[in-house]
N, C-alpha and C positions, 0 to 999 in steps of 0.2 A: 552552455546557454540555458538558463532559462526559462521556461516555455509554462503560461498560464492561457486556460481555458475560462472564459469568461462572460455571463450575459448579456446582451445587448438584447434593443427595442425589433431587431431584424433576427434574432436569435442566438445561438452560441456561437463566439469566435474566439478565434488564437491571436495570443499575444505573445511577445519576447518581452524581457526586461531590456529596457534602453535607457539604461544609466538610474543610479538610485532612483526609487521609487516613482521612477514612470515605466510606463508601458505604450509598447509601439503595436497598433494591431497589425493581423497580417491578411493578405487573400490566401486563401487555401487554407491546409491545414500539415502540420509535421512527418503525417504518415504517406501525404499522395505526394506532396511540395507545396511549397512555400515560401510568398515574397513578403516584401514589406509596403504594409499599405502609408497612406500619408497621416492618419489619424494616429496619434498618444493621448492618452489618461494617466495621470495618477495612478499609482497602485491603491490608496487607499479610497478610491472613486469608485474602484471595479469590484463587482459581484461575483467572487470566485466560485468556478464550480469544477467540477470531478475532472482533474487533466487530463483522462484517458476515458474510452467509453467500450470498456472489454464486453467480449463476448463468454466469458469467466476470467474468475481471479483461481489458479492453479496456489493454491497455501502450501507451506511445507512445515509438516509438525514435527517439536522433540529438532531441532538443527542447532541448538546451543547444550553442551553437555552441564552445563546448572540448571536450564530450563529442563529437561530430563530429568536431572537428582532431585529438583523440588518438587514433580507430581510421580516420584518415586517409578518411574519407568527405567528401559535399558535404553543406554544408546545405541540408535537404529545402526543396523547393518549397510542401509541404503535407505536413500529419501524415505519419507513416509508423504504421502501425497493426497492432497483432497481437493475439494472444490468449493467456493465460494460464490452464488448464481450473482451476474450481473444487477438482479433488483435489490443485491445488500448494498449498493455503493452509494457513497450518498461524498458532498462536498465540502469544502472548509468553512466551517461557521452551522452548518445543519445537525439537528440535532439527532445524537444517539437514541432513540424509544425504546425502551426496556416493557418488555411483556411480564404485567406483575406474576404472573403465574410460572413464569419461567426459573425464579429459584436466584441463584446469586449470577449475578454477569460481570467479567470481566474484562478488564483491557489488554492488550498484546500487542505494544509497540514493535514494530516489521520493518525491514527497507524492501520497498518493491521495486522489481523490474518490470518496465515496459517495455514489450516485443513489439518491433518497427518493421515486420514482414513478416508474409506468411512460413513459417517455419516447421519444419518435418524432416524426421530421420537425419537428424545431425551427425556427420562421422564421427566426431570427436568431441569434448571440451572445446577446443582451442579454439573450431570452428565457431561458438557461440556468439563472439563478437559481434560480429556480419548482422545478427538479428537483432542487437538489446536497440532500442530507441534511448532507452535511458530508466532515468531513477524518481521513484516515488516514494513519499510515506503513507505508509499503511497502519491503520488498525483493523487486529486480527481482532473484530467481539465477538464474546463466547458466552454460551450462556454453559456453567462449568458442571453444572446439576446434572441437565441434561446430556450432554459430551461424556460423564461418567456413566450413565443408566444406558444410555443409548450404546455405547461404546465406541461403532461408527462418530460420524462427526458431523454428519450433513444438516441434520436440526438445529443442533446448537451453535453450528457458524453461520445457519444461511437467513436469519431472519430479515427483514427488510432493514434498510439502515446500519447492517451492521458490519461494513465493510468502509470506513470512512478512508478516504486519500487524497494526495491532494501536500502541499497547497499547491506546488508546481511539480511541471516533469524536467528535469534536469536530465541535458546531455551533455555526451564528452565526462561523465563523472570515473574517475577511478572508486571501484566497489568495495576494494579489498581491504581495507583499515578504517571504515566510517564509526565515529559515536553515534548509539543507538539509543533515543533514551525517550524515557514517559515521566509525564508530571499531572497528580491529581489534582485542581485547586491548589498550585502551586507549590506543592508537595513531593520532591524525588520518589519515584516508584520503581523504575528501571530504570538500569544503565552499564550498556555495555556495546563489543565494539566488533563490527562485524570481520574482523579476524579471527575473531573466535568462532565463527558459521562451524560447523563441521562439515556440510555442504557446501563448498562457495560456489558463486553467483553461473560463475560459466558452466561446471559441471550440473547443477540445480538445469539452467538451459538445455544444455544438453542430452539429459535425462529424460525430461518433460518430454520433448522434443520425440523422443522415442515409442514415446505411449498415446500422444493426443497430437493432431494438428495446433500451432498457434498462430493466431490469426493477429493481423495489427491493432492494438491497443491491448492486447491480453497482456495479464498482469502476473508474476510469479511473484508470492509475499513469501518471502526467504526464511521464515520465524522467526520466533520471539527468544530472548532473554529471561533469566531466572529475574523474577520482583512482579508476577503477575498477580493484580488486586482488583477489589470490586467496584464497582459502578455504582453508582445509585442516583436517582432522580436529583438536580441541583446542583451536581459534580461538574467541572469542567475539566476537559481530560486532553491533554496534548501531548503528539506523537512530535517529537524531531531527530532527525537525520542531517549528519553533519554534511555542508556542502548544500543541502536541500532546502530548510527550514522548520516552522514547525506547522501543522494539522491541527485546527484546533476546533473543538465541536465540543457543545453542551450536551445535558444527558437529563432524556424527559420520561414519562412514564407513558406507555403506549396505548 
């Protein structure tokens, strides 16, 4: 299913797709329950915004072994794990703001998971299930200057805006063979398939799971794919995930 968050004049609600391009709203929302209300729109009517509203986004760096070869690292032994703060998230259609002083920034097309319960000390992988709500796209933005000088990661992933996702959160998705891909101004950048994770999705879960509480709407961005390029003001940059759709956000100067 489907599942878009969207503005209205009483504030944000949930919607399902109900049948090509319309949208059924719902009472509630995906994480406590949810019905269906009597009201449809159009999809191209509705003001999408950010389908989940984490408490962080848990990133996973270096999980595709060309993403590795191309900023000349090893591949990890186990996750490499960071944090994304909730005020980088921003929606489909808003725009990326590049801090001119920040140096080159790039894109990092991601398939995100969405946690649907509070979740801790997982016994297993297999366990993991029980918790995913479902699937997002993510962009990982970086600013890649500072990400090198710094070392750590916390500056150069956490600026405001720069966690775009979105368009919807898709459930019931099978994770394990999705096309991952990015396009600058309509330009192939990335493209690859998340079989190739070296992390996949349940053990990633399960992992996290062991180090931090996840709370419902928290997001794991699974990483990126070798073909990560630059940003710049007037660029429009889209994330898709097959099964999901695409993410699409312009890119301003800040």
């Amino acid at each position: 299913m489907k599942l878009y968050r969207i503005a209205t004049g009483g504030g944000p609600r949930w919607c399902r797709e109900d049948g090509p391009g319309r949208l059924r709203l719902l009472q509630g929302d995906p994480f406590t329950g949810s019905r269906d209300g009597a009201e449809t729109l159009a999809l191209s009517e509705a003001k999408l915004l950010a389908p989940a509203v984490p408490s962080k986004i848990v990133a996973i760096g270096l999980n595709y072994k060309d993403h590795a070869a191309e900023r000349g690292k090893p591949v990890p032994a186990e996750p490499l794990v960071f944090l994304k703060p909730e005020t980088a998230v921003i929606g489909p259609g808003e725009a990326i703001r590049i801090p001119e002083w920040a140096g080159r920034i790039d894109h990092e097309a991601e398939l995100g998971i969405v946690i649907g319960c509070e979740t801790k000390d997982l016994p297993s992988p297999e366990a993991a299930a029980a918790s995913i709500l479902g699937a997002v796209c993510v962009n990982d933005v970086t600013a890649r200057e500072l990400q090198d000088k710094d070392v750590q990661f916390t500056r150069a992933k956490g600026f405001d805006t720069f966690c775009p996702i979105g368009p919807c959160l898709v459930t019931d998705l099978a994770t394990d063979d999705l096309a991952v891909t990015c396009r600058v101004n309509g330009g192939l950048r990335q493209a690859s398939r998340t079989s190739q994770l070296i992390f996949p999705v349940d053990y990633l879960v399960w992992y996290v799971s062991r180090v931090m509480t996840l709370r419902p709407g928290d997001i794991i961005s699974t990483g990126t794919p070798a073909g990560i390029g630059r940003l710049v003001a007037g660029d429009v940059v889209e994330i898709e995930v097959e099964g999901i759709g695409v993410l699409s956000n312009p890119v301003s100067v800040r």
